[in-house]
N, C-alpha and C positions, 0 to 999 in steps of 0.2 A: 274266568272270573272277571268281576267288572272293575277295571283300573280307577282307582280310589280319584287321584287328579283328576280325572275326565267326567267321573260321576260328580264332583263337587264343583266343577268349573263354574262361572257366573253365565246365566242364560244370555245368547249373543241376538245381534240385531236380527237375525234370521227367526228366532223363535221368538221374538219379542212379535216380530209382525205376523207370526202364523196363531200364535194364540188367541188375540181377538178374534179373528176369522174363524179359528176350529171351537172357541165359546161361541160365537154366534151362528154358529152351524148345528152347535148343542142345542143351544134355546131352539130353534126350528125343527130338529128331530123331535124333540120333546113336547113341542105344539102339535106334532105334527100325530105322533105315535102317543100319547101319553097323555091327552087332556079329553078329556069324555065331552060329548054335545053340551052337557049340562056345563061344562069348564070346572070339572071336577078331576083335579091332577093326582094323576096314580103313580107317577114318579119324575123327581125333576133333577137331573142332569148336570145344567150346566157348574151346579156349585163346585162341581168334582174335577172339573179340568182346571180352577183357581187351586184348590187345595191339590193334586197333585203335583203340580206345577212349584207350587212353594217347597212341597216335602219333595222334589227331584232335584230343585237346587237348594236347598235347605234356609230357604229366606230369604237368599241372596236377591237384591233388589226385588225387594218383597213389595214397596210400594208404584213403582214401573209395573209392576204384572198385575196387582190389587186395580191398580187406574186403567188399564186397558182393557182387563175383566170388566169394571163396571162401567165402563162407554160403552163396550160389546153390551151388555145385559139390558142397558138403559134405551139402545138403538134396537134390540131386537122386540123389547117390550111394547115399544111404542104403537104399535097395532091392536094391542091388549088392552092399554093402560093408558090415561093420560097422562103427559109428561113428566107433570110433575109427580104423581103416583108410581110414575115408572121410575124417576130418581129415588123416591124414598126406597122402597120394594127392593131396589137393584142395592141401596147403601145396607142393605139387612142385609142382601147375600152375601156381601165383602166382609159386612158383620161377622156373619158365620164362619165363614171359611178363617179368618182371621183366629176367632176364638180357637174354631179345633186347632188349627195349626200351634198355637200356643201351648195348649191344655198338651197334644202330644209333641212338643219340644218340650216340653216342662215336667214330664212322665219321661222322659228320653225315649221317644217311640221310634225303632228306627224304620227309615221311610220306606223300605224295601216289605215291610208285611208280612217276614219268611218266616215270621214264630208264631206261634199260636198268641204269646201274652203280648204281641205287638201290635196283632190282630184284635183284642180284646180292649187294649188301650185305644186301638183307633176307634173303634163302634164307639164306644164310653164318651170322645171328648168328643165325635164327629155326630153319628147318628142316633145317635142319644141326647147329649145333654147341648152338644153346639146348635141341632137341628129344632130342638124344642124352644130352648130361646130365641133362635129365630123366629118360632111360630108364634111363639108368643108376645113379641113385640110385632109382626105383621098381620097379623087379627089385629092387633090396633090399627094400624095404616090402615089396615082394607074397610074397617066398620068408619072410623073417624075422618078419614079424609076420602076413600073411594065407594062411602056412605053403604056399605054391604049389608041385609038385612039378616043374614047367614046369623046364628048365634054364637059368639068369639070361642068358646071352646071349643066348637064343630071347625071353626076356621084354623083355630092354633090348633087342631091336631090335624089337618087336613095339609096345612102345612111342615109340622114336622114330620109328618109320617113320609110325604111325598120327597122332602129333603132328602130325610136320613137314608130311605130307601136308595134316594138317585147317589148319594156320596158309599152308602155299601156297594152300589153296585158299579158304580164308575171310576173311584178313585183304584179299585184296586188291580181294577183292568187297564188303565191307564199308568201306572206306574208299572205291570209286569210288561209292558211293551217296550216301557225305555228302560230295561233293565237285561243285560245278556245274560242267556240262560247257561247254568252249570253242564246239564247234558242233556239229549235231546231223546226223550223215549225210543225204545227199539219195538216198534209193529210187531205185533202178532197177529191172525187171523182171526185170535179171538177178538182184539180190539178193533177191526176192520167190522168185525159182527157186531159187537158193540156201538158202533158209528152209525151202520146203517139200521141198525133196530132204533135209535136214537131217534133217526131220521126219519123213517116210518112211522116213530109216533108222533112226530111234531107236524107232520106232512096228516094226521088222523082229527088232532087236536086242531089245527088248524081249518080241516074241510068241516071238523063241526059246528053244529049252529045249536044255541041251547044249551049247549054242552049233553048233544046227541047227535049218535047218528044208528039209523035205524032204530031207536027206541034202547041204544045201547051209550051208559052215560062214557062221554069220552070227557074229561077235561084235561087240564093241564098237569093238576094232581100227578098223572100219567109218568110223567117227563121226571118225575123228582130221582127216581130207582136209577134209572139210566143215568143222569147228571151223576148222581153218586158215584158208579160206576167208573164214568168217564176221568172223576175228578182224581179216583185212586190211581188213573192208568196213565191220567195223558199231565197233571200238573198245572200248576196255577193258570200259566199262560192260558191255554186252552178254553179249561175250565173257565175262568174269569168270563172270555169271550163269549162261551155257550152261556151262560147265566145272564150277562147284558141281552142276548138276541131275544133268549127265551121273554125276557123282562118285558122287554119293549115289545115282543110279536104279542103276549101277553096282552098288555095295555092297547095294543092295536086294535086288538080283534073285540075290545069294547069301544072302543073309538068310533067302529065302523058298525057297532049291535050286534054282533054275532051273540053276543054273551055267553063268552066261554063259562061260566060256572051257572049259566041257566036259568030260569025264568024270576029275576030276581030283581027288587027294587037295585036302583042304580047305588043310590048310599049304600048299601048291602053288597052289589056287586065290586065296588070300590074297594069296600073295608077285607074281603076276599082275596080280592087281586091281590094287595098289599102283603097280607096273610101268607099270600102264598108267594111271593118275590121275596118276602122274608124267608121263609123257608127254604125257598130256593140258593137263598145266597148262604144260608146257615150250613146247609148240605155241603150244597156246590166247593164255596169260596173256603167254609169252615175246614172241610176233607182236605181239600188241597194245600193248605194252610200244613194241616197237620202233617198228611206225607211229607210235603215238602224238608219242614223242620225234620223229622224222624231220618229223612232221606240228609241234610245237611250233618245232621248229630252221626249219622254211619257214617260220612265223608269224613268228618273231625276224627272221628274215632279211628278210621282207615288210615288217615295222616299221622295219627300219635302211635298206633301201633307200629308204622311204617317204622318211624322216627326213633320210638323205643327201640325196634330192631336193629336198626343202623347202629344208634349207641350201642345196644348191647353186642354187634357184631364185631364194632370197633374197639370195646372194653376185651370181648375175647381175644382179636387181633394183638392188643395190646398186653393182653396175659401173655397170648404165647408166645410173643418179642420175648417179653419177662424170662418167661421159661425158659425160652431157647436160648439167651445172652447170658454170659460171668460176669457177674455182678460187679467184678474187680474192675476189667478188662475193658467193656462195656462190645468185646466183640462176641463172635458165638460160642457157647459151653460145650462141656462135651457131649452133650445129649444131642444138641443139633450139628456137632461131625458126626456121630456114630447115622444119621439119619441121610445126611448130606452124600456121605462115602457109601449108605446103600445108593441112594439114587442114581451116584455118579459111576457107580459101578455096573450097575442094570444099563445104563446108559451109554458104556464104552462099549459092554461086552454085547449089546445089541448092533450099536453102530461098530464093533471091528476096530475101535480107536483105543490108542494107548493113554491109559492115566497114570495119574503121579501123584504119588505119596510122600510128603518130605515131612520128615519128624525134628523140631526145634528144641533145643535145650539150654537153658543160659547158662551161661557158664559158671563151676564155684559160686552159686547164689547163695548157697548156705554161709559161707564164707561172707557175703556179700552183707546179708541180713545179722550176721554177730557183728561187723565191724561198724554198720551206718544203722541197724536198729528196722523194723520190721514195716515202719512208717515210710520209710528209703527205699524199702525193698520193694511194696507195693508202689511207691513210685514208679519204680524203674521198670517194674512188670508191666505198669498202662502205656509207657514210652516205648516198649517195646510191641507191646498191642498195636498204638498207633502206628509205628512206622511198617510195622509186616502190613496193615490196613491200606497204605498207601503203596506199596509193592504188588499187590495186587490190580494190575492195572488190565487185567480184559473178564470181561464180562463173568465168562464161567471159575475163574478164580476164586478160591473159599481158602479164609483164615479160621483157624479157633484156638481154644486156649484149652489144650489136651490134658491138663491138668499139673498142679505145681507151679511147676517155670518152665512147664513143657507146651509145648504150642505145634498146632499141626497144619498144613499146605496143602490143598485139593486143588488139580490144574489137569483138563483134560485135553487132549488132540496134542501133545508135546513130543516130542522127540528127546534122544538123550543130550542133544548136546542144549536145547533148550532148556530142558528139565536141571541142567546142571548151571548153566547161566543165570537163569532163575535165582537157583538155590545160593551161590555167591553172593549173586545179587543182593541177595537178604542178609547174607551173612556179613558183607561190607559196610552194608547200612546200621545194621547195630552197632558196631563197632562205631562207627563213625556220629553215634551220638554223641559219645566222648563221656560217656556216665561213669566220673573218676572210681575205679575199683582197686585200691591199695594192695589187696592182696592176691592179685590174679597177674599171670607175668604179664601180662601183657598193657596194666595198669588201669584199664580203662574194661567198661561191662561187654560183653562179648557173647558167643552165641555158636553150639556148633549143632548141624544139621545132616540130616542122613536122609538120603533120598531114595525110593524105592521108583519104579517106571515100567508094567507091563500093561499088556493088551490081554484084557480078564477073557479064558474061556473056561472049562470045564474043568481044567489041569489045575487053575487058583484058585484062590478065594479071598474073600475078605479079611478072613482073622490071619492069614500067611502075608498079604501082602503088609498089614502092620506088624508083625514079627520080623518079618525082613529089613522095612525100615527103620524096625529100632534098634536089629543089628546093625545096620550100619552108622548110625548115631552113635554106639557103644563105641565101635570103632572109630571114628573121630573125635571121639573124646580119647582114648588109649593114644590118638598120635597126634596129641598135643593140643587140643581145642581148639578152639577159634578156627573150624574150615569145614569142608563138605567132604563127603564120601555118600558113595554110589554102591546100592545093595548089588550084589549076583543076584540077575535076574532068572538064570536056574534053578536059584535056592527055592524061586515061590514056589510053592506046590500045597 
């Protein structure tokens, strides 16, 4: 994509001094390829490098570019025109370009071209109604001061038509060039066929003379299907480029009398030619216009589904935190131990490692909840979440909250005297909250834990290894609470 800074920067002294030089190399293309014996202009050029120029930097030092344009136009004139005709003349094309540039800042046209109605707004202020008043205030010039016997509306449409054509056909080939492309078509064979059938008629159209060869009419007509073609496959850039050659090889080949469209007065072949550059850019420029946008609109569209999906991936994510966390607690419920102690079990009995099951219980909580109130209680149930949360300190370690004021320990690759240091561990740290409980002898909230510890094969299972450790959680509560006890690991079965 095109970096927004870099496309808006202010034109610098490098492009300040190649602009002149590439307008005045316009104006001579255009003498050169595009002005018939008679000096009858079938498409003029240089107004589209002023007007792209402005809509590339969007104004910025609009009149530094306006003044260099018209020294370039007024110097390359001067062979045509006498000086002073060539100052007027050259002050129309500043004219023009100025207007559309306005007319589409003032439409918000954006200068890039890549939608069909930005397309539509640039024809409308540029080759349409900018190109016509220019022609129509230079049919004055030309009749009043360069004394033209021409009759002024054959001159003012002789002028706008040759404008509006050169700014369809050159602004918007000149703006896809300083513009980076999204992506770059992928060849097929078909379009390699497409290229050279292309080339074959332009290379047909061109050896004709009359618009014949051998008494078979070839004209340029010819070339429209294939541009069409071309325009769906290869995108503006391209397109753009074929449409300008065709244009000018076009206008050439009456330059030089071939007459491509055949044995026809020159005003007739003029109004032709024009007819058909028009059409040419309608096809060409119009098709590629459209893809392009259609092809932008499935990009947007690819990015918001993308995006949706992410959301909605991250909202599911986020459900099934939801699900799988006690609400109370904010650690995991019993749906995700019962999910967890599958995994971790497929997991030892695969790997030959022994896991640990230690089962929590607070102490007298019933007790606990009549004497401080059920607001206390739930306190003391999150403070005790938290600190099993923090005892957890290696990786494959899992807490959850087994239900009640019952809380479960998942800890895999442990040995028994680990599994038993562990479980102190935890039982120390409760206690050592100091969460005053009046009526438990020990004074304070407390916690006693029973831990089970085999290496799962065939001989155990899942629903034994938690029977086991909540026999021995019974049994630390019957010898006094507040401490650990260790299942018989024979009992599993």
């Amino acid at each position: 994509m095109i970096k927004r800074e870099k496309f808006w920067r202010q034109p610098g002294w490098l492009f300040c001094l190649l602009l002149p030089l590439f307008h005045f190399a316009s104006v001579k293309l255009t003498f050169f390829c595009a002005v018939t014996p008679e000096n009858a202009v079938v498409v003029w050029l240089p107004n589209a490098v002023l007007l792209a120029a402005l809509l590339r930097f969007r104004g910025q030092r609009a009149s530094l570019l306006a003044a260099l344009t018209f020294t370039s136009d007024v110097l390359a004139n001067l062979n045509a025109f006498p000086w002073y005709e060539a100052i007027l003349l050259s002050a129309v094309n500043v004219l023009e370009v100025t207007i559309t540039y306005q007319l589409m800042k003032r439409s918000q046209t954006s200068p890039r071209l890549h939608r069909l109605k930005d397309l539509g707004k640039f024809i409308l202020a540029g080759p349409v109604f900018g190109a016509m008043l220019a022609g129509l205030i230079a049919a004055v010039v030309l009749q009043q001061v360069g004394g033209a016997s021409t009759p002024y509306l054959t001159l003012a449409r002789v002028w706008w038509f040759g404008d509006g054509l050169g700014l369809l056909i050159y602004t918007p080939l000149l703006l896809a060039y300083t513009q980076s492309q999204h992506q770059r078509p992928k060849l097929t064979r078909w379009d390699d066929a497409a290229l050279i059938t292309t080339l074959l008629l332009a290379v047909a159209v061109l050896s004709a003379h009359g618009g014949e060869i051998d008494g078979v009419s070839v004209t340029p007509t010819l070339l429209l299907p294939a541009v069409a073609v071309i325009a769906f496959r290869f995108g503006v850039r391209l397109t753009t480029l074929l449409v300008a050659l065709i244009s000018l090889s076009t206008a050439m080949l009456m330059t030089t009398g071939l007459k491509p469209f055949g044995e026809v007065p020159i005003h007739l072949e003029v109004v032709r030619a024009q007819e058909f550059i028009l059409t040419l850019c309608i096809i060409g420029i119009g098709f590629a216009v459209v893809l392009s946008e259609l092809q932008t609109r499935e990009r947007e569209l690819e990015s918001r589904v993308r995006e949706r999906t992410r959301e909605l991936e991250q909202s599911n994510s986020r459900l099934a935190d939801i699900s799988a966390t006690d609400g109370l607690t904010g650690i995991a419920n019993r749906r995700r131990f019962d999910e967890t102690l599958a995994a971790e079990w497929s997991r030892a009995r695969r790997n030959k490692q022994p896991l640990m099951l230690a089962l929590l219980d607070v102490d007298l909580f019933k007790q606990y909840n009549d004497c401080y109130g059920h607001q206390s209680g739930d306190d003391a149930l999150r403070a005790v979440a938290n600190e099993l949360a923090k005892q957890m300190r290696r990786g494959g370690d899992f807490v959850a909250r087994y239900g009640g004021e019952e809380f479960a320990v998942i800890a895999q690759s442990v040995n028994e005297e680990h599994a038993l240091a562990m479980a102190e561990s935890i039982c120390a740290a409760i206690a050592a909250l100091n969460l005053p409980h009046a009526t438990s002898p020990f004074k304070v909230l407390t916690a006693s834990i029973g831990v089970a510890l085999v290496t799962p094969d065939e001989q155990h299972s899942i629903t034994s290894l938690i029977k086991t450790a909540d026999v021995a959680l019974y049994r630390a509560k019957q010898l006094g609470r507040n401490r650990v006890e260790q299942a018989d690991v024979t009992s599993i079965a």
